[in-house]
Biotite code that builds the C-alpha atoms (Angstrom):
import biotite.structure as struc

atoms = struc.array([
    struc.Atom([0.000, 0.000, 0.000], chain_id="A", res_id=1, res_name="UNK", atom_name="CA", element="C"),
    struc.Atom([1.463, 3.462, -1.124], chain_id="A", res_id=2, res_name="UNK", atom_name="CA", element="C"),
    struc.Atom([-0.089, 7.046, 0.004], chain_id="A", res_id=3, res_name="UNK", atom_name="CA", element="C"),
    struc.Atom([0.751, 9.985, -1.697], chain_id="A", res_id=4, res_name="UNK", atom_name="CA", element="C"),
    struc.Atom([0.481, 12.887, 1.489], chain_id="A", res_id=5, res_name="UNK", atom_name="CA", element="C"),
    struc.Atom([0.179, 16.360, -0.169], chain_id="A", res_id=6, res_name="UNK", atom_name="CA", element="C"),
    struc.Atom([1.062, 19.202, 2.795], chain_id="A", res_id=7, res_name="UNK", atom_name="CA", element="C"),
    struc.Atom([0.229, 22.538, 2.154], chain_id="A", res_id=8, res_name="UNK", atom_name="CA", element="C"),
    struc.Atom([1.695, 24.130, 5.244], chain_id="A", res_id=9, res_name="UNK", atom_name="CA", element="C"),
    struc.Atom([4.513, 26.237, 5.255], chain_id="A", res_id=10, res_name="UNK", atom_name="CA", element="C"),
    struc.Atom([4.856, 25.547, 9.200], chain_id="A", res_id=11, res_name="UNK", atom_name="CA", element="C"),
    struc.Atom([6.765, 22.456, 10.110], chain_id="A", res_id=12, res_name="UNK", atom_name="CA", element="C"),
    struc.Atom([5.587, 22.162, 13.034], chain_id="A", res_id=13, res_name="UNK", atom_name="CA", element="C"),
    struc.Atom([2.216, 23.185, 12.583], chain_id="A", res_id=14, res_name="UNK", atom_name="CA", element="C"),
    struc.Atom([-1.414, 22.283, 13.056], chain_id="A", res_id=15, res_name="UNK", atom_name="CA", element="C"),
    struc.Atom([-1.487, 20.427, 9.667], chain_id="A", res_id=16, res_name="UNK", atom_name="CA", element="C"),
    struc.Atom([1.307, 18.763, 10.275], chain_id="A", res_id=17, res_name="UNK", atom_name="CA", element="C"),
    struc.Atom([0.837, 17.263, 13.359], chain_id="A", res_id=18, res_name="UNK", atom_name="CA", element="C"),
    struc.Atom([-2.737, 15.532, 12.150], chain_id="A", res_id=19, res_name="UNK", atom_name="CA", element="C"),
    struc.Atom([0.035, 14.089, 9.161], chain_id="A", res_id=20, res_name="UNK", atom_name="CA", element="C"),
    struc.Atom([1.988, 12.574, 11.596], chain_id="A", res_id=21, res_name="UNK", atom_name="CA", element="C"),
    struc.Atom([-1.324, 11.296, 13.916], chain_id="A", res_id=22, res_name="UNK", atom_name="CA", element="C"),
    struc.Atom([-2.439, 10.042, 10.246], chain_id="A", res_id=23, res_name="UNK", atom_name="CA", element="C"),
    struc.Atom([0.968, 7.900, 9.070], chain_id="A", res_id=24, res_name="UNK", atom_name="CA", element="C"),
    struc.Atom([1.070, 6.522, 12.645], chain_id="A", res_id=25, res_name="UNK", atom_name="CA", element="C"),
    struc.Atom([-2.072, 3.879, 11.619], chain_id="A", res_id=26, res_name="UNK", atom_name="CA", element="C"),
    struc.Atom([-1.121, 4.029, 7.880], chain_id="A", res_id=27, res_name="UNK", atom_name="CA", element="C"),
    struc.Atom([-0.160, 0.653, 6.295], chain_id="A", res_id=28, res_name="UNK", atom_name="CA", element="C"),
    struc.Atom([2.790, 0.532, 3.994], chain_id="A", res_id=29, res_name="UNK", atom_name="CA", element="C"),
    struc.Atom([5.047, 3.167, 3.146], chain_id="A", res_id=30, res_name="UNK", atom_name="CA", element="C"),
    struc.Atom([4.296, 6.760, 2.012], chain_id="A", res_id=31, res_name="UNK", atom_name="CA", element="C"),
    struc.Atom([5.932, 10.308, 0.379], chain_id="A", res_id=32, res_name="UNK", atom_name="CA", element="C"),
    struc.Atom([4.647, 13.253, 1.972], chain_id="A", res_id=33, res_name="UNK", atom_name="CA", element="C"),
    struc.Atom([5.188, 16.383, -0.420], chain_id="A", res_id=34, res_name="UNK", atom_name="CA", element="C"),
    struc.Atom([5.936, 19.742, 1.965], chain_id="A", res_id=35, res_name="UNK", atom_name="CA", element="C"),
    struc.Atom([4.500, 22.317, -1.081], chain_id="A", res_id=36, res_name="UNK", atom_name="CA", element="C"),
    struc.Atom([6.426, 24.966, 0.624], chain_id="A", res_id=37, res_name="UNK", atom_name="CA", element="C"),
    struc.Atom([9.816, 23.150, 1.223], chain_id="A", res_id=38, res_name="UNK", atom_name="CA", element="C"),
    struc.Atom([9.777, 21.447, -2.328], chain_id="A", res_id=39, res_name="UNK", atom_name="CA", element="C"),
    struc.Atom([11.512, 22.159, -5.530], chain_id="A", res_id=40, res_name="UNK", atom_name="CA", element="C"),
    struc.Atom([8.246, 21.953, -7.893], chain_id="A", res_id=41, res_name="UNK", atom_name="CA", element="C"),
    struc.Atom([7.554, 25.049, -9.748], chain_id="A", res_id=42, res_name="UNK", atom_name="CA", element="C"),
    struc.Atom([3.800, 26.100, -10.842], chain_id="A", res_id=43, res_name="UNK", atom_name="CA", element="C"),
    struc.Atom([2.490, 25.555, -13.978], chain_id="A", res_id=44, res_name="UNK", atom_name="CA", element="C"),
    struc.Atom([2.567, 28.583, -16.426], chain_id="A", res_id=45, res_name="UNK", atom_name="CA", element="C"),
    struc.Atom([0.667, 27.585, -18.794], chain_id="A", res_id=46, res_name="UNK", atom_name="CA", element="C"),
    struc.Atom([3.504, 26.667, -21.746], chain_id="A", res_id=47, res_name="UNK", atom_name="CA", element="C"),
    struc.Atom([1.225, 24.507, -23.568], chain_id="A", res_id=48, res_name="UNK", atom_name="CA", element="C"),
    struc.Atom([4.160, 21.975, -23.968], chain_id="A", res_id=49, res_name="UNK", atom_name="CA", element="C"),
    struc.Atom([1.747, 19.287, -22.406], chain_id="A", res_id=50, res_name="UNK", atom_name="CA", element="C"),
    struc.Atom([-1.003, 19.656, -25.277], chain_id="A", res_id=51, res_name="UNK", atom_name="CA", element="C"),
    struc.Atom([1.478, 18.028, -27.620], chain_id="A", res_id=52, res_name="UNK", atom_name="CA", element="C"),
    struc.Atom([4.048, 15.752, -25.337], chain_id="A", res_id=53, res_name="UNK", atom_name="CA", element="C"),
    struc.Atom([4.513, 13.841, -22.473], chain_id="A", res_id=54, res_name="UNK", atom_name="CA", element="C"),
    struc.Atom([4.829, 15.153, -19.047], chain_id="A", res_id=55, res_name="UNK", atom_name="CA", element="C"),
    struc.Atom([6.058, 19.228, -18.479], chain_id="A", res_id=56, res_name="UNK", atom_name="CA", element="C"),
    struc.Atom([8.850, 20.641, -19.635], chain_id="A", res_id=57, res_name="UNK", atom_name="CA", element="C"),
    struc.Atom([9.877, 21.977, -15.895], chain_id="A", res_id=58, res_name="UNK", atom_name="CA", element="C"),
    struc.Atom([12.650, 19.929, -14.645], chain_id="A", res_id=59, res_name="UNK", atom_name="CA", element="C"),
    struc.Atom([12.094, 19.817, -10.955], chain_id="A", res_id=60, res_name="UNK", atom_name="CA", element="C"),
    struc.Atom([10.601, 17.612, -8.508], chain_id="A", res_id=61, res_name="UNK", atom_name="CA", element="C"),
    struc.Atom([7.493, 17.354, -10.215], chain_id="A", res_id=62, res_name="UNK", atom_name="CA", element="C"),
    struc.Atom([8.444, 14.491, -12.545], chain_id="A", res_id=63, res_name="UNK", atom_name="CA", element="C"),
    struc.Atom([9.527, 12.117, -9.075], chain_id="A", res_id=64, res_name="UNK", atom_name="CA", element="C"),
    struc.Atom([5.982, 12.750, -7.747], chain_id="A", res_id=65, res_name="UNK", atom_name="CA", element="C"),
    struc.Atom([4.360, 12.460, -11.141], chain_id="A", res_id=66, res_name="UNK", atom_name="CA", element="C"),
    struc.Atom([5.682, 8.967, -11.686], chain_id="A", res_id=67, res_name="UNK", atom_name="CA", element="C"),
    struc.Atom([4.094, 8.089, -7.568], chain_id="A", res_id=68, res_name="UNK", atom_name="CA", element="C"),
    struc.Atom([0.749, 9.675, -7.789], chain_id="A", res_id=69, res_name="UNK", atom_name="CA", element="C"),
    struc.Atom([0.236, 7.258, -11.563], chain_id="A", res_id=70, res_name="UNK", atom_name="CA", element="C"),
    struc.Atom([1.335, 4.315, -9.107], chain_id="A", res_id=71, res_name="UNK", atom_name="CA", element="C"),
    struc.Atom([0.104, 5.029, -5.747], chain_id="A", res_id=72, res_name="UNK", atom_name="CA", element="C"),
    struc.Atom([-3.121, 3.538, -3.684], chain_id="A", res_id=73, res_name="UNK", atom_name="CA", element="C"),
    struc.Atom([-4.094, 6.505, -1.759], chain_id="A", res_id=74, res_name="UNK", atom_name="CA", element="C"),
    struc.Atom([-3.464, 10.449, -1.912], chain_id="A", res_id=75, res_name="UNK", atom_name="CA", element="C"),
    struc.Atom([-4.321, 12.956, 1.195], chain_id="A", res_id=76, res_name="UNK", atom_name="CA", element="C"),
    struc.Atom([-4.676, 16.843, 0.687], chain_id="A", res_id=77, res_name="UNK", atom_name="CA", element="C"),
    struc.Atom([-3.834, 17.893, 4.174], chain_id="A", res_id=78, res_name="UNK", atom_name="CA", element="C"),
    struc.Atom([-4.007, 21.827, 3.505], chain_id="A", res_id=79, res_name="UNK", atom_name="CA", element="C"),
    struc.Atom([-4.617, 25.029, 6.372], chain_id="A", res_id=80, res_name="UNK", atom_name="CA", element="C"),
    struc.Atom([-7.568, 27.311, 5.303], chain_id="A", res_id=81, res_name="UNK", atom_name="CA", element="C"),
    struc.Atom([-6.476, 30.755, 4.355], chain_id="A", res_id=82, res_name="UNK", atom_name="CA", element="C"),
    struc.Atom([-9.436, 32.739, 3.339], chain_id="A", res_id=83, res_name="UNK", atom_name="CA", element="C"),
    struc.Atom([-11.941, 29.551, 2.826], chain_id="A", res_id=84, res_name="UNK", atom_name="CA", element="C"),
    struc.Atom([-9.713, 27.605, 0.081], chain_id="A", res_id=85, res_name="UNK", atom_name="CA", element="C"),
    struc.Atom([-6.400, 25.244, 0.242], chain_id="A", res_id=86, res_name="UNK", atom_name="CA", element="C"),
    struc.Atom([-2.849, 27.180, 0.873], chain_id="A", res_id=87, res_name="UNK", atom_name="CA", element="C"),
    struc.Atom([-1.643, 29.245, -1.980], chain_id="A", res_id=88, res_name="UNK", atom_name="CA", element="C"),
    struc.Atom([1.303, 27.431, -2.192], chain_id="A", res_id=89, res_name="UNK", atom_name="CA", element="C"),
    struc.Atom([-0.041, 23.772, -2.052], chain_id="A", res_id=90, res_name="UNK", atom_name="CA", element="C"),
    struc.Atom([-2.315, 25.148, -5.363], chain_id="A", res_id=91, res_name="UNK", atom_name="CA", element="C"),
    struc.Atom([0.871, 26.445, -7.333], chain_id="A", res_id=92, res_name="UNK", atom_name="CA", element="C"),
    struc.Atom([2.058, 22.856, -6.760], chain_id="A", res_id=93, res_name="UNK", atom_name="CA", element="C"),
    struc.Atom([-0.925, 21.408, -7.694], chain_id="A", res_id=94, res_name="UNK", atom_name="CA", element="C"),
    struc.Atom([-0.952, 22.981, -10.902], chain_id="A", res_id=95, res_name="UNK", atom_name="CA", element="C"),
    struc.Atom([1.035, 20.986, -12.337], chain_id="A", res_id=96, res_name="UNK", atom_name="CA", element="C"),
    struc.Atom([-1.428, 18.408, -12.599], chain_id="A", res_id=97, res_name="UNK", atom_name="CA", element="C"),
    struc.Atom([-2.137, 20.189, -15.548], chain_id="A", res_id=98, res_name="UNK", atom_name="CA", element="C"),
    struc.Atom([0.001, 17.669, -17.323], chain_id="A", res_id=99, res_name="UNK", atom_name="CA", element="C"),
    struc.Atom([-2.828, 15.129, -16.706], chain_id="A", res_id=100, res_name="UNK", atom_name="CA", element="C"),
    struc.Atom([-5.903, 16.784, -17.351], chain_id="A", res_id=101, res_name="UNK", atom_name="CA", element="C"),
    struc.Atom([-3.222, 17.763, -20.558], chain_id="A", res_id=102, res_name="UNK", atom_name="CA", element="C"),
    struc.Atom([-2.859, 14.264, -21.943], chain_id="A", res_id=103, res_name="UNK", atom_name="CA", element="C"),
    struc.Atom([-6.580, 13.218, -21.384], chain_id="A", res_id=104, res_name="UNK", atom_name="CA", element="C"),
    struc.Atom([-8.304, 15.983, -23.304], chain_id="A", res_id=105, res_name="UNK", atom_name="CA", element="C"),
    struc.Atom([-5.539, 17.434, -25.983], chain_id="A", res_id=106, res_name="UNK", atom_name="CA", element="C"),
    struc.Atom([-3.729, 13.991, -26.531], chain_id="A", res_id=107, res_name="UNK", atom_name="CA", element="C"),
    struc.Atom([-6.790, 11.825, -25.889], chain_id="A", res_id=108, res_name="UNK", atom_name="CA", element="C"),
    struc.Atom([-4.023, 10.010, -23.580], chain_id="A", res_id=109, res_name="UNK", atom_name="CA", element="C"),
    struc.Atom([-5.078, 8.507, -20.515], chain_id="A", res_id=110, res_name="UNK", atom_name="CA", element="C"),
    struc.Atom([-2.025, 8.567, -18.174], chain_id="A", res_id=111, res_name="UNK", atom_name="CA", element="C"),
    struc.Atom([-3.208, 7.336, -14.507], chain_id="A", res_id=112, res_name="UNK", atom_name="CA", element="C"),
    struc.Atom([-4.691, 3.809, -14.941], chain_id="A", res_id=113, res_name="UNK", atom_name="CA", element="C"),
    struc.Atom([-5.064, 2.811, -11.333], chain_id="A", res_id=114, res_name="UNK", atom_name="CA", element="C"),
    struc.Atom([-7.562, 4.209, -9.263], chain_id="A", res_id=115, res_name="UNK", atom_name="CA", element="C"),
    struc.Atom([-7.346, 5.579, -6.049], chain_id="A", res_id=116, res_name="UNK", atom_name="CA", element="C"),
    struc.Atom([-8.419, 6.730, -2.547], chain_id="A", res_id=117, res_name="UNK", atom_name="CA", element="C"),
    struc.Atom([-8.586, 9.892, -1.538], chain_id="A", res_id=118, res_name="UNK", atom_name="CA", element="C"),
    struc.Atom([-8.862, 11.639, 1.591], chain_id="A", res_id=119, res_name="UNK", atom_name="CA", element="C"),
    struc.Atom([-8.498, 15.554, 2.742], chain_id="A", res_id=120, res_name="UNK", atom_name="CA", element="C"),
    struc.Atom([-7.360, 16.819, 6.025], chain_id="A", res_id=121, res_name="UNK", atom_name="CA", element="C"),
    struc.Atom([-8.266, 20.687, 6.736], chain_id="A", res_id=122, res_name="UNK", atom_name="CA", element="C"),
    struc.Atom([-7.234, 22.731, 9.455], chain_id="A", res_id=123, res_name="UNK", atom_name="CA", element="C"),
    struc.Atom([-7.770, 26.281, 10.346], chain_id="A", res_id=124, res_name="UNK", atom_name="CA", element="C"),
    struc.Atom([-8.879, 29.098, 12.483], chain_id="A", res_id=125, res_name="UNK", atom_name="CA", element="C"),
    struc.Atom([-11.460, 32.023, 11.866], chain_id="A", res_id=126, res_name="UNK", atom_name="CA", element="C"),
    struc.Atom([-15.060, 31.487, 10.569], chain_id="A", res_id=127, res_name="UNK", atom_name="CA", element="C"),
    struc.Atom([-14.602, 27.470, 9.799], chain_id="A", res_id=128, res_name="UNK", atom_name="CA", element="C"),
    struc.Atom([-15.733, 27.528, 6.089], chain_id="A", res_id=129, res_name="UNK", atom_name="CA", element="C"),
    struc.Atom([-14.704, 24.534, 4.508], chain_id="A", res_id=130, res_name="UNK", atom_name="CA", element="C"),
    struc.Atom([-16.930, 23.920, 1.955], chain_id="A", res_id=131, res_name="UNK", atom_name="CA", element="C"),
    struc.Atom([-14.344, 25.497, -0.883], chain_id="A", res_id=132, res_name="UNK", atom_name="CA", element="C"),
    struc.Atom([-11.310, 23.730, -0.003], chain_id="A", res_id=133, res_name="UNK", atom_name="CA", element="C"),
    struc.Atom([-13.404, 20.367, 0.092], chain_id="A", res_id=134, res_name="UNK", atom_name="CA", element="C"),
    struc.Atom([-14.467, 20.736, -3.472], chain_id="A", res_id=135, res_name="UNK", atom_name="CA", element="C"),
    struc.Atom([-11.320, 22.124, -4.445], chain_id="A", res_id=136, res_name="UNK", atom_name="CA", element="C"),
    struc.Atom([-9.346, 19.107, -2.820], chain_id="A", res_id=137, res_name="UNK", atom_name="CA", element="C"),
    struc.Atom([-11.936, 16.539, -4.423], chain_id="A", res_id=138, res_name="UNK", atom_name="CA", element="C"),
    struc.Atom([-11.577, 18.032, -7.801], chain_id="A", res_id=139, res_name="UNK", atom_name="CA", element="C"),
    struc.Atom([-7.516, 17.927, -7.508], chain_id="A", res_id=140, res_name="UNK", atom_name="CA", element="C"),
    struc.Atom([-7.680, 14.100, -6.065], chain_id="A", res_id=141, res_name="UNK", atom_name="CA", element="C"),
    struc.Atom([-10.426, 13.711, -9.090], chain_id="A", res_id=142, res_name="UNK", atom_name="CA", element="C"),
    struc.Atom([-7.720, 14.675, -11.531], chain_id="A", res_id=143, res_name="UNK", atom_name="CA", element="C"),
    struc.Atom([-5.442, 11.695, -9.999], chain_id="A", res_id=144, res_name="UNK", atom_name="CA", element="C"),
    struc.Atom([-7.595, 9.203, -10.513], chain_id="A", res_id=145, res_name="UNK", atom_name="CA", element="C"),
    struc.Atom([-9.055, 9.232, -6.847], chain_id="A", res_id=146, res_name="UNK", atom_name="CA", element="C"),
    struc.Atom([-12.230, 8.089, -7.512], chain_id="A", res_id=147, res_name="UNK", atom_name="CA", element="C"),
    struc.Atom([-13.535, 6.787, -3.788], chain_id="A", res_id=148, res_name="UNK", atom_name="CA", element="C"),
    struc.Atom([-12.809, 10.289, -1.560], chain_id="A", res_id=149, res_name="UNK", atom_name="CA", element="C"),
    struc.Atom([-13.470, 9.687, 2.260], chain_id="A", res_id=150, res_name="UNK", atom_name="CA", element="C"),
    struc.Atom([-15.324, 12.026, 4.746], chain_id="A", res_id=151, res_name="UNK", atom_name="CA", element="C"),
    struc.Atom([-13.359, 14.958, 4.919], chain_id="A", res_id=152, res_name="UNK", atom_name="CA", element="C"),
    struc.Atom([-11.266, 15.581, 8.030], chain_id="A", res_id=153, res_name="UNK", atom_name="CA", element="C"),
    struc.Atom([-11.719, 19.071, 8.942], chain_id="A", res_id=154, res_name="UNK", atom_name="CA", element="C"),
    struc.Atom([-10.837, 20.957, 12.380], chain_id="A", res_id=155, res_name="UNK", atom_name="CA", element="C"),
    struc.Atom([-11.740, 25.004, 12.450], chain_id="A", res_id=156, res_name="UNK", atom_name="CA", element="C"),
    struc.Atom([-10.613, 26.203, 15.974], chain_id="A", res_id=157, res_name="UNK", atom_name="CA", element="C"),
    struc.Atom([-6.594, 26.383, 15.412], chain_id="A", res_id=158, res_name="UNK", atom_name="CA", element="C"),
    struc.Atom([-7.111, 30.191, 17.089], chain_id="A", res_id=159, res_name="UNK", atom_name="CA", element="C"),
    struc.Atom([-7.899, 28.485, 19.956], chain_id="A", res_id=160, res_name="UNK", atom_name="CA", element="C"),
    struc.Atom([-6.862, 25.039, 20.605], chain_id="A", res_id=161, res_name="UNK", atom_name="CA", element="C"),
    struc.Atom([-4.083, 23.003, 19.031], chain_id="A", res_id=162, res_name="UNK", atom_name="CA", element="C"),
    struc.Atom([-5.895, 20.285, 16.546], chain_id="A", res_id=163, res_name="UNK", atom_name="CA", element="C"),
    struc.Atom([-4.034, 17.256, 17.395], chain_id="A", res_id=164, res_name="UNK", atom_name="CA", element="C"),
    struc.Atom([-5.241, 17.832, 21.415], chain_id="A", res_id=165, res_name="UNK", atom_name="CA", element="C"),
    struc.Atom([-9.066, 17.295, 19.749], chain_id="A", res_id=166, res_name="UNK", atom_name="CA", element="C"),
    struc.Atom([-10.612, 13.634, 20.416], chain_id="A", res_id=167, res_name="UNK", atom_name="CA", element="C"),
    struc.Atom([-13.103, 13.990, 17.760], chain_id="A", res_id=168, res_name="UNK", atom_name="CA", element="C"),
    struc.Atom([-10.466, 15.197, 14.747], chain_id="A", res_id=169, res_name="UNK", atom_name="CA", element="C"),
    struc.Atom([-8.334, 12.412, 15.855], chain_id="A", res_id=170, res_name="UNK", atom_name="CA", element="C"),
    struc.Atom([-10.718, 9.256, 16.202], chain_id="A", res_id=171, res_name="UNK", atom_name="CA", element="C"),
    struc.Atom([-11.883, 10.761, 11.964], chain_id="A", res_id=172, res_name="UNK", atom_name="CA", element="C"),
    struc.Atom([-8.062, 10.391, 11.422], chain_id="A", res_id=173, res_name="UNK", atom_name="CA", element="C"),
    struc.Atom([-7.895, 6.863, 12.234], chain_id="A", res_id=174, res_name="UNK", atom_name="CA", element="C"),
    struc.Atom([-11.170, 6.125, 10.554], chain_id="A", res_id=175, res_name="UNK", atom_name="CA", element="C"),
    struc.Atom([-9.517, 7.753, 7.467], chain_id="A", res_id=176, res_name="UNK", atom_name="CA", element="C"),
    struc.Atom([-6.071, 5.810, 8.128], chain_id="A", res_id=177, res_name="UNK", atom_name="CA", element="C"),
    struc.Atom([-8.481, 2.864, 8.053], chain_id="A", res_id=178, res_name="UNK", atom_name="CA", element="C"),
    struc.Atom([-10.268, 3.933, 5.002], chain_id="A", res_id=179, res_name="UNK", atom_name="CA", element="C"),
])
């Protein structure tokens, strides 16, 4: 069993973070967590290369995680909330996924065969909406082939309590795990 882990939190220490590590404690198998702000994978710009070839023409981390997500079981999005969507910086690197959505419609190339699970982990302070990032998150884990998505994970009181101290957040992280 491979997971594909997707952070979008520029803390290392953080919130998200922590509910990773609660997460990979009851995973099975091994897994590749990708830090979107401590990673060497530029966004997309929009070069068009992908309409007419294989993969992007960046060379950077992206091709290493391309070649996982087409062969993994299971992706997370584990993402803060800044202003009711997923962190700036966990979209730029999701951009690239481009490439796919690329191959399927201008190639007529389908390039992830095995289908996934999917999960999303949210985290975050302020008013709690999380109905944004959810469907953003399901449309990126869409685009990898995710096509059974669990309950979404989600934890809104960061401003006030430290998520991983929450009973609740952490008994849907090991029904997720288990998912």
């Amino acid at each position: 069993m491979r997971t594909l882990i997707f952070n979008g939190s520029p803390r290392i220490n953080g919130d998200t973070k922590s509910l990773i590590n609660e997460l990979i404690k009851n995973l099975d198998g091994e897994y590749k967590i990708v830090d979107a702000y401590h990673c060497n994978i530029s966004p997309c710009v929009d070069c068009r290369y992908c309409h007419k070839h294989a993969g992007c023409c960046k060379n950077d981390d992206w091709q290493e995680i391309d070649k996982y997500i087409r062969n993994c079981d299971n992706i997370l999005i584990a993402s803060p909330n800044y202003f009711s969507e997923l962190s700036g910086q966990l979209l730029a690197v999701a951009s690239r996924l481009q490439s796919f959505w690329s191959a399927r419609h201008f190639r007529k190339d389908e390039l992830i065969h095995k289908k996934k699970r999917g999960g999303i982990v949210l985290v975050g302070g302020g008013d709690g909406h999380m109905s944004t990032p959810i469907t953003t998150a399901t449309c990126l884990l869409n685009h990898m082939n995710a096509c059974n998505i669990a309950a979404p994970v989600c934890f809104h009181d960061t401003n006030n309590n430290p998520a991983i101290e929450d009973a609740d957040t952490i008994a849907h992280l090991k029904e997720l795990a288990a998912f």
